[in-house]
Backbone bond lengths (Angstrom), bond angles and torsions (degrees), N, CA, C in turn:
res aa  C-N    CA-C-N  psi(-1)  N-CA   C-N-CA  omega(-1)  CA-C   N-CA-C  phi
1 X - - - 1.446 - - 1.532 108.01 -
2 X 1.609 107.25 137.99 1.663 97.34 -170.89 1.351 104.28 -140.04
3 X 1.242 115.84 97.20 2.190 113.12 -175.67 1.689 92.77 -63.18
4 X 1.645 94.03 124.91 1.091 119.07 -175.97 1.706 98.57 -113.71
5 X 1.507 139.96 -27.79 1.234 135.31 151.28 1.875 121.48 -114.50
6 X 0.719 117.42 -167.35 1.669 134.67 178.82 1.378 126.76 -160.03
7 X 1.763 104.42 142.78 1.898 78.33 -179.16 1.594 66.53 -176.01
8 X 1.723 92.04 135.42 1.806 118.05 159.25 1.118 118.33 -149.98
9 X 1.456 112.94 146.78 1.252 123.38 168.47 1.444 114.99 -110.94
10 X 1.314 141.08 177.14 1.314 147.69 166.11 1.547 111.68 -163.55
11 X 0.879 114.00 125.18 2.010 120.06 171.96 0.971 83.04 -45.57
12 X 1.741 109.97 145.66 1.510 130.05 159.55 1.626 96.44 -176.86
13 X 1.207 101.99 175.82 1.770 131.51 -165.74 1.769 77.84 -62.13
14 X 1.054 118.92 -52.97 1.637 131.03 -139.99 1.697 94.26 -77.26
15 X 1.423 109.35 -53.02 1.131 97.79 -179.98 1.656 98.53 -127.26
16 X 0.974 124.23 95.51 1.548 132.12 162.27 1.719 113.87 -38.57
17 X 1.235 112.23 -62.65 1.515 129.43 -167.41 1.429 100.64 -114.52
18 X 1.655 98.19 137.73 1.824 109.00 168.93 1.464 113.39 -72.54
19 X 0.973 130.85 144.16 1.894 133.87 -175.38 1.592 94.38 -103.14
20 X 1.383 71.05 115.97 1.765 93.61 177.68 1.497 104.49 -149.72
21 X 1.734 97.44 43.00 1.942 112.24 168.19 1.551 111.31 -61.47
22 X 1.316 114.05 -5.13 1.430 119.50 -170.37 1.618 103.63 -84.79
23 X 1.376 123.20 -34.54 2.067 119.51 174.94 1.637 81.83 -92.33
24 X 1.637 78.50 144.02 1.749 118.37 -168.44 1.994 86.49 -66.95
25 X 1.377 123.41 139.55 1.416 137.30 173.71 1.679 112.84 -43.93
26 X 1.082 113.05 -30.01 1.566 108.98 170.96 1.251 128.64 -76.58
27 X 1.546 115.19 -25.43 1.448 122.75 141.39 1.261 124.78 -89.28
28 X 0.904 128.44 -10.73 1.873 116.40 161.27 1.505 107.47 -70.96
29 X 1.136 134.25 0.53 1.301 114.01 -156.79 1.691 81.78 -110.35
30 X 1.152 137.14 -31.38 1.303 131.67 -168.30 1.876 112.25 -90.16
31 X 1.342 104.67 4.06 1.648 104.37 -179.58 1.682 98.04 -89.94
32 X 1.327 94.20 159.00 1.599 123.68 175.82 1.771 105.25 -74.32
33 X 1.562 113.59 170.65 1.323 124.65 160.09 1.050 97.02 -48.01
34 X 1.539 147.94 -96.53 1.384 157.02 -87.91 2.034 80.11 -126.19
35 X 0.937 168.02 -60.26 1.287 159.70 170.84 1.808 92.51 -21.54
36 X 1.625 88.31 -78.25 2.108 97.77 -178.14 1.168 119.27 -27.15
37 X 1.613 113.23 -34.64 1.483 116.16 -155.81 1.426 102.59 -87.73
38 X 1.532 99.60 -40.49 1.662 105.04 -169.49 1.684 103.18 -77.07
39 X 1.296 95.06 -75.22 2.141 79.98 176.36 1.274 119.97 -37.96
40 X 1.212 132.39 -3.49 1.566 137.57 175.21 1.252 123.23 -88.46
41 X 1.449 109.54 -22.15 1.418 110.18 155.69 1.551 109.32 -120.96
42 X 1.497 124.05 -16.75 1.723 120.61 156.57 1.860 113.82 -28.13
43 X 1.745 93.73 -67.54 1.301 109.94 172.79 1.594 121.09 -37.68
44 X 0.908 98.34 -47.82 2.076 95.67 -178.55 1.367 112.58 -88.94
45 X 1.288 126.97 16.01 1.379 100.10 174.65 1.424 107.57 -139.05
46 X 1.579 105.02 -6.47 1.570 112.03 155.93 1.034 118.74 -64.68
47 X 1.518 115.93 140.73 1.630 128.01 -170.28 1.483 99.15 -86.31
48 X 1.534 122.92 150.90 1.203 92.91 -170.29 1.704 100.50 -119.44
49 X 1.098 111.38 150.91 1.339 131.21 -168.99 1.487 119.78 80.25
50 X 1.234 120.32 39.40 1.230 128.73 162.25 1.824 100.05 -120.28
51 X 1.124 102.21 171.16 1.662 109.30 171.66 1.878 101.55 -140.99
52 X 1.686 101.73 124.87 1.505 134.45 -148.77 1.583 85.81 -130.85
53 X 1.610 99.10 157.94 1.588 120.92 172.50 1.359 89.00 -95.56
54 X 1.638 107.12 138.01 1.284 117.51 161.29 1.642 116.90 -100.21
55 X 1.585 131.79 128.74 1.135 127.34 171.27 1.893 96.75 -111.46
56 X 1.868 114.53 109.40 1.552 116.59 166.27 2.016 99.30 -99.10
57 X 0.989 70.51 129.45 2.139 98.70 179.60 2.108 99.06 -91.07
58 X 0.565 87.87 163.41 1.891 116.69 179.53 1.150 157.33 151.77
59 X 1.615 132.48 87.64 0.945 135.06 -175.68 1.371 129.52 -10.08
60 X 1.487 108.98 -58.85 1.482 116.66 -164.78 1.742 106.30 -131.23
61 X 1.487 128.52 5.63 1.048 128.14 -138.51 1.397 130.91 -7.04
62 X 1.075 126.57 -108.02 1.503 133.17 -170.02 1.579 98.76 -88.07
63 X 1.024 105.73 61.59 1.716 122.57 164.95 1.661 121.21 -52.79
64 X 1.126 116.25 -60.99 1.249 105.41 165.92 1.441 124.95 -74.09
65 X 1.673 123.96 -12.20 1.900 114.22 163.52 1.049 119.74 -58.48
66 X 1.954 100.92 -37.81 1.762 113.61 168.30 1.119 119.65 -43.60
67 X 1.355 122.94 -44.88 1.449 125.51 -144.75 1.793 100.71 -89.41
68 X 1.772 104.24 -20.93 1.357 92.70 -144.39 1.854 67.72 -101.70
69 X 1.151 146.95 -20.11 1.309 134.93 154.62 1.593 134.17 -54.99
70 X 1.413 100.19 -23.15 1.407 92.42 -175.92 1.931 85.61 -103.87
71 X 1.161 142.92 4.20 1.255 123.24 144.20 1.746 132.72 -86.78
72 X 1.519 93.50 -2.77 1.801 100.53 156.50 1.215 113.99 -95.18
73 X 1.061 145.47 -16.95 1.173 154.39 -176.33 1.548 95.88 -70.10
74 X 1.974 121.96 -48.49 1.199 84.40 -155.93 1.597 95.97 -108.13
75 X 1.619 103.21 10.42 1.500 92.27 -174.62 1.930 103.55 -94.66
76 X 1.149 100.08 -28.70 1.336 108.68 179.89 1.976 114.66 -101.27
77 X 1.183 122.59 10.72 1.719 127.61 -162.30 1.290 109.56 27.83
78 X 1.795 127.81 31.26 1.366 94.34 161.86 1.824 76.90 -163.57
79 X 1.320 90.47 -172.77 2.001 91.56 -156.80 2.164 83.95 -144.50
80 X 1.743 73.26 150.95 1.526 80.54 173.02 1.647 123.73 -61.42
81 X 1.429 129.70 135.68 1.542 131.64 159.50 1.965 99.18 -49.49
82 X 0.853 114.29 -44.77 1.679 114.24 171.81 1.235 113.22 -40.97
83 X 1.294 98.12 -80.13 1.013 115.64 -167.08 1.901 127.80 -39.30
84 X 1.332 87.52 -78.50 1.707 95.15 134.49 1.789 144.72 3.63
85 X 1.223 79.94 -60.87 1.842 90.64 -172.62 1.877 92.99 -86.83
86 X 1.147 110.18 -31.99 1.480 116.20 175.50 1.829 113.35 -74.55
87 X 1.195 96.18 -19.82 1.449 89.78 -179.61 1.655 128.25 -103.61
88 X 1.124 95.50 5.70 2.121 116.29 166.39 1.302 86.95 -78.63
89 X 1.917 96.74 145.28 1.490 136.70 143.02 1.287 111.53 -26.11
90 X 1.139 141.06 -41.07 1.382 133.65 -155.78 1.499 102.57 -115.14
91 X 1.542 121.82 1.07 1.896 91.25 -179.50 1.248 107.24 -62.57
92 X 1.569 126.62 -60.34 1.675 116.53 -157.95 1.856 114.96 -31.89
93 X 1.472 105.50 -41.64 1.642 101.77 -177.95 1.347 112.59 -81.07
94 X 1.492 117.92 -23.10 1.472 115.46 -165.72 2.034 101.59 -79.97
95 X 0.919 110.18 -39.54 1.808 138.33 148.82 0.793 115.58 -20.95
96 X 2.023 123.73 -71.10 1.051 130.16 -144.44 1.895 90.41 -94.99
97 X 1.671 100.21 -47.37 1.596 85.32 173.29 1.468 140.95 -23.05
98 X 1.698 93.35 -52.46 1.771 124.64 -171.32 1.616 89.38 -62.17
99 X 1.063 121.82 -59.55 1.752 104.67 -166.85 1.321 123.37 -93.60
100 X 1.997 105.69 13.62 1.384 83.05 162.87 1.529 91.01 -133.26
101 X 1.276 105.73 53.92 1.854 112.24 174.45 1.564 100.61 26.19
102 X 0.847 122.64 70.86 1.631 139.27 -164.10 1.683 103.62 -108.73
103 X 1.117 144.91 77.62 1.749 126.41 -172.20 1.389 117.78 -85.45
104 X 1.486 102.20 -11.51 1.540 95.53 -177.23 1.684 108.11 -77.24
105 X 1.422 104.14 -179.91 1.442 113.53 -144.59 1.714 99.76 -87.63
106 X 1.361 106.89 158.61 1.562 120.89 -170.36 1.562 96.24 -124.94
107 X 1.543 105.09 151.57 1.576 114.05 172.70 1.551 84.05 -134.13
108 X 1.457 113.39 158.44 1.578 116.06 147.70 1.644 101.29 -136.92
109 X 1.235 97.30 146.05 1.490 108.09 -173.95 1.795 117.27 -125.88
110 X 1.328 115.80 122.53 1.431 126.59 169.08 1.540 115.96 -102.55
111 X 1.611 109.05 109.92 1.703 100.64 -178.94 1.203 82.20 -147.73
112 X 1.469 105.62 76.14 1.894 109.31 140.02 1.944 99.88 54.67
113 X 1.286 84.16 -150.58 1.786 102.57 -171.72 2.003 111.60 -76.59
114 X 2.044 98.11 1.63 1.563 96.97 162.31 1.256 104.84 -130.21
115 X 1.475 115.15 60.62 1.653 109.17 168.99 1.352 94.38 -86.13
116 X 1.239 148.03 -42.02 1.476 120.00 174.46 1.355 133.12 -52.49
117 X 1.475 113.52 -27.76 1.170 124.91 -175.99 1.663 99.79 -89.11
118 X 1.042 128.07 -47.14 1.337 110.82 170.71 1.608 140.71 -62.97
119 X 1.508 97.15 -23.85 1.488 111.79 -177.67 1.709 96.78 -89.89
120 X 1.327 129.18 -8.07 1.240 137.90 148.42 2.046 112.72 -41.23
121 X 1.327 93.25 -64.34 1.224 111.21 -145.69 1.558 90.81 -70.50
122 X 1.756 111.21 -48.17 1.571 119.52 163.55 1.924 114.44 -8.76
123 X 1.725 81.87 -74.47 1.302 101.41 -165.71 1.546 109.66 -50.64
124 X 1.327 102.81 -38.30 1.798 101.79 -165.91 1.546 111.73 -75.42
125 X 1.647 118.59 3.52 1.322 121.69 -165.96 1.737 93.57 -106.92
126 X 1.404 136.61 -8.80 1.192 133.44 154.63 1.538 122.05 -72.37
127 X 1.604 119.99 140.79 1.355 109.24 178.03 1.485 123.10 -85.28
128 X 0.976 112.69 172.33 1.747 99.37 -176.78 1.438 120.39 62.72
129 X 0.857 108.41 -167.99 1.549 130.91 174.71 1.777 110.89 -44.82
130 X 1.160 108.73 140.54 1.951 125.66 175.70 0.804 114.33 -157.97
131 X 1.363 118.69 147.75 1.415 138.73 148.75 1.366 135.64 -75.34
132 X 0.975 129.22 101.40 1.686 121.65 -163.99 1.337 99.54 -126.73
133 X 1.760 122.33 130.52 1.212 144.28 -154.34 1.645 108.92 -161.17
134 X 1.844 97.34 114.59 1.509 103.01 -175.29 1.572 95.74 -108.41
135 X 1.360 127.14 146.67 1.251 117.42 169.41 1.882 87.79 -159.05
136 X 1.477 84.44 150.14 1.511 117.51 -175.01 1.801 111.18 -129.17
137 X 1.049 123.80 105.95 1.438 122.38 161.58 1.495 132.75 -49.32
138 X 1.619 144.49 173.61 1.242 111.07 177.74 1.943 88.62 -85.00
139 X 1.366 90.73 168.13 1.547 102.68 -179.56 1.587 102.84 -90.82
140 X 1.586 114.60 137.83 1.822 117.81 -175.38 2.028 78.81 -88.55
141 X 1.618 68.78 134.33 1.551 106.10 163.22 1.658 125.57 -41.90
142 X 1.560 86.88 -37.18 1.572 100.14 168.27 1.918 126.69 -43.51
143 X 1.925 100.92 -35.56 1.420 85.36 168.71 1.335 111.67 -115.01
144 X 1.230 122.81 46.56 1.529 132.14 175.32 1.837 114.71 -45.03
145 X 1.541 110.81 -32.78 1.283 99.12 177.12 1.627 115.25 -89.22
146 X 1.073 107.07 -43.49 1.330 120.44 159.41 1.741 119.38 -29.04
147 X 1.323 102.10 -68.85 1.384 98.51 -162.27 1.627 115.60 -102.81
148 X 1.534 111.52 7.77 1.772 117.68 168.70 1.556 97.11 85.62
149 X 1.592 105.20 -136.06 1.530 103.20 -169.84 1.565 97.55 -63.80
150 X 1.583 88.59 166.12 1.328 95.89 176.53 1.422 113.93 -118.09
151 X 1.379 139.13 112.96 1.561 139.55 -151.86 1.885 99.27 -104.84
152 X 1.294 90.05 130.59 1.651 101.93 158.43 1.170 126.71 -50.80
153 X 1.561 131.92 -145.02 1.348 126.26 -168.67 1.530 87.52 -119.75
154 X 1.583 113.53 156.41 1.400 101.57 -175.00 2.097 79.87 -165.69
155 X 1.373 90.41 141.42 1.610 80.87 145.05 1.668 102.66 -169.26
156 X 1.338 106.50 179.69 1.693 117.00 -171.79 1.351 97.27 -152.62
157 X 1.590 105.05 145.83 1.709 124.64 -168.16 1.391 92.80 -133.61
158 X 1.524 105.14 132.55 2.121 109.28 166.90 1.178 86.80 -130.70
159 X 1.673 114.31 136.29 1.035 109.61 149.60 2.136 111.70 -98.81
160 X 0.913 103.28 138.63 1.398 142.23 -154.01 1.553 96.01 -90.62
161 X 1.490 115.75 134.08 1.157 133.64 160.55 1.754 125.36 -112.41
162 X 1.096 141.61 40.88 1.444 125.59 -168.48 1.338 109.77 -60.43
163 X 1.329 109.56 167.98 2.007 130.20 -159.12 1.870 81.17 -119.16
């Protein structure tokens, strides 16, 4: 396996928001934290005009769409169709495909406290060329006891060479 690009973001003073001036404003306005974060470094390290397997990694994914669904659900008994489609494992790749007319195949992977290390291992089981993309949302305060520190939004993109 040979990282042939790199690319991270992290919330900070410096950079508040991921730059993702590259999707036209009518679709940026409908992505999540953790979508922003990941196409924000997806975007820079994809070559462009080729079509690559994407492997996106995540602990908890869209943790806070969850959270704010399973509190409409019980305050209201029913949850947004929006909301929803934003809150599966798989939007960031199904997403990122659509705007970069991308057809080759997507995995997304959830393994606990080794989704990086597994969505690692993903990637290295494709030949050629990959995309590999970890992204983490900030975590709602809500499970602060539960889940220990509580981490901001962060994510990192390799694009991937295997022999």
């Amino acid at each position: 396996m040979k990282i042939l690009a790199k690319a991270e973001w992290v919330e900070s003073p410096e950079a508040p928001k991921p730059d993702i001036s590259w999707i036209p404003p009518l679709e940026r306005r409908r992505l999540t934290q953790l979508e922003r974060a990941a196409l924000c470094v997806a975007g820079r390290v994809y070559p462009e005009g080729e079509e690559l397997p994407v492997v996106f990694a995540s602990r908890w994914g869209e943790i806070g769409t969850t959270l704010k669904l399973m509190r409409q659900m019980h305050d209201e008994r029913e949850m947004s169709p929006a909301g929803f489609s934003n809150s599966v494992h798989n939007a960031f790749p199904g997403a990122f495909s659509l705007f970069m007319k991308n057809n080759a195949p997507y995995t997304a992977i959830a393994a606990g406290a080794k989704s990086r290390e597994m969505g690692l291992l993903e990637a290295s089981t494709y030949p050629g060329k990959v995309v590999f993309v970890y992204a983490e949302e900030t975590t709602p305060g809500f499970y602060a006891e539960h889940f220990g520190e509580l981490q901001s939004v962060h994510a990192e993109a390799l694009l991937i060479e295997n022999n």
